[in-house]
N, C-alpha and C positions, 0 to 999 in steps of 0.2 A: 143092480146096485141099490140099497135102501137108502135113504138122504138122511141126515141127521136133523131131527126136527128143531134142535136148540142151537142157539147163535151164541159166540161168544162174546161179549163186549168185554173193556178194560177203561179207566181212569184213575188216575193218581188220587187219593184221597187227601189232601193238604196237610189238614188239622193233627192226622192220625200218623203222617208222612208213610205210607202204604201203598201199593197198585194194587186195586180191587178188578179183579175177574170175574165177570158175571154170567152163566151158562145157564138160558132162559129161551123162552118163547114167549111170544106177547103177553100169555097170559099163567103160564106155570117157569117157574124157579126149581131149578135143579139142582145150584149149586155156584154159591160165591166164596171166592180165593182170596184169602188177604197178602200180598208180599213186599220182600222189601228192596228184591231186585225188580226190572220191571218184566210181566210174563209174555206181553202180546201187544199187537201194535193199538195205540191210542181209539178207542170207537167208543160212541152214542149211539144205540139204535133204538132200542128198546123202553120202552116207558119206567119198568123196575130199576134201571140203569140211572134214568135220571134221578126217579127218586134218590135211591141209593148217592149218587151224587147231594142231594139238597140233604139229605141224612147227615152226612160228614160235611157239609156246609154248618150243622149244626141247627139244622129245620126242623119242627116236629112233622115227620112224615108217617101216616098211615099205612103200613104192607098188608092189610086185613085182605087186602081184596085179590091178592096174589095167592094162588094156588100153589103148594109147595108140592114137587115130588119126591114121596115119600116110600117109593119102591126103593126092594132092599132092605128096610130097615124090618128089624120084629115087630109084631103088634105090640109089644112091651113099649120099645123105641117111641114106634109111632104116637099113643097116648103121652109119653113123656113131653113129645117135641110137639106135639100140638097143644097139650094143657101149656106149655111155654108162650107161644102166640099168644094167651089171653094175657100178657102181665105187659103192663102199657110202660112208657117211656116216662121217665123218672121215679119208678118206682124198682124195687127189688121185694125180692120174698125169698124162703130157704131153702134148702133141696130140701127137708125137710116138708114143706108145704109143700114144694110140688109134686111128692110124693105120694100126699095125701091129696091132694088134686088129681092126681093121675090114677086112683084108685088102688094105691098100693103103698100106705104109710110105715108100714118100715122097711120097704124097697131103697131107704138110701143112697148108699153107694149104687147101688144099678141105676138108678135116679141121674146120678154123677157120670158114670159110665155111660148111659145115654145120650148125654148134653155133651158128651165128648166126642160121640160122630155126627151131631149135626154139621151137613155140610152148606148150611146156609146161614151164618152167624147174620146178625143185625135183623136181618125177616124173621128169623124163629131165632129171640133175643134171647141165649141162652148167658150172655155176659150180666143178664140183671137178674141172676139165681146166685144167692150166696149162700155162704156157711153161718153159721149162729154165731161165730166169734172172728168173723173179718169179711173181708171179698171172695176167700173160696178160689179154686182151680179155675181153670180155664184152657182148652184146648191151642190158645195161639198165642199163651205165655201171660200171665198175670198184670207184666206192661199195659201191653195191648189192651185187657180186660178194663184196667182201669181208666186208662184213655175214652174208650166208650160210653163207661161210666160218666166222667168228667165233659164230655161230649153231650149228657144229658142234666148235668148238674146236681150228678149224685156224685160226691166226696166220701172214701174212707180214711 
């Protein structure tokens, strides 16, 4: 029998009114849940956990130092979602940009399509990529996007 190397932790996120599931190992991130039933029973184990905790406390927290994995994803994907990582906390930029960051400027829409299966929102902040004429999509509903936003004291 192979053991599963990631644990899953879970806590209510207040601000967001959300239950965040976290599916990590001490040092790589696999994969965080946002919902609005609750998924799993209440646990802290994990260091990314807490962060993610003082995140939605409304802390400026650094994830740089967390390994994401990115198995599965296309090497298209992967550039997308790590050129994402470098756009810091209260800032946004376009798909547009990112596109041109990710070495494929009029990959747009795939751009968009990319930041649509990230399965690790907040760590790979794909909530701070916008459109040229508002906030732009978002995988876990526009609400939510802007909530995050507003959680870092960017306003649309």
């Amino acid at each position: 029998m192979i053991m599963e190397k990631y644990v899953t932790d879970c806590f209510f996120a207040n601000k967001v009114k959300r239950w965040v599931a976290v599916e990590a190992d001490p040092v790589s991130v696999r994969s965080v849940k946002l919902f609005e039933q609750r998924p799993c029973d209440e646990s802290v184990t994990l260091p990314v956990t807490s962060d993610l905790q003082r995140y939605f406390m409304g802390e400026n927290v650094d994830f740089s130092s967390y390994d994401v994995d990115l198995s599965g994803f296309t090497p298209f994907q992967q550039e997308v979602l790590t050129a994402t990582r470098s756009v810091h906390r209260g800032t946004c930029i376009t798909y547009s940009r990112l596109a041109s960051m990710a070495g494929r400027p009029k990959a747009v829409r795939a751009v968009g399509n990319a930041l649509g299966s990230n399965r690790v929102p907040v760590i790979i902040p794909c909530h701070r990529i916008v459109s040229k004429h508002g906030p732009g999509g978002y995988s876990l509903g526009i609400g939510l996007k802007l909530e995050l936003l507003r959680l870092e004291s960017i306003e649309f």
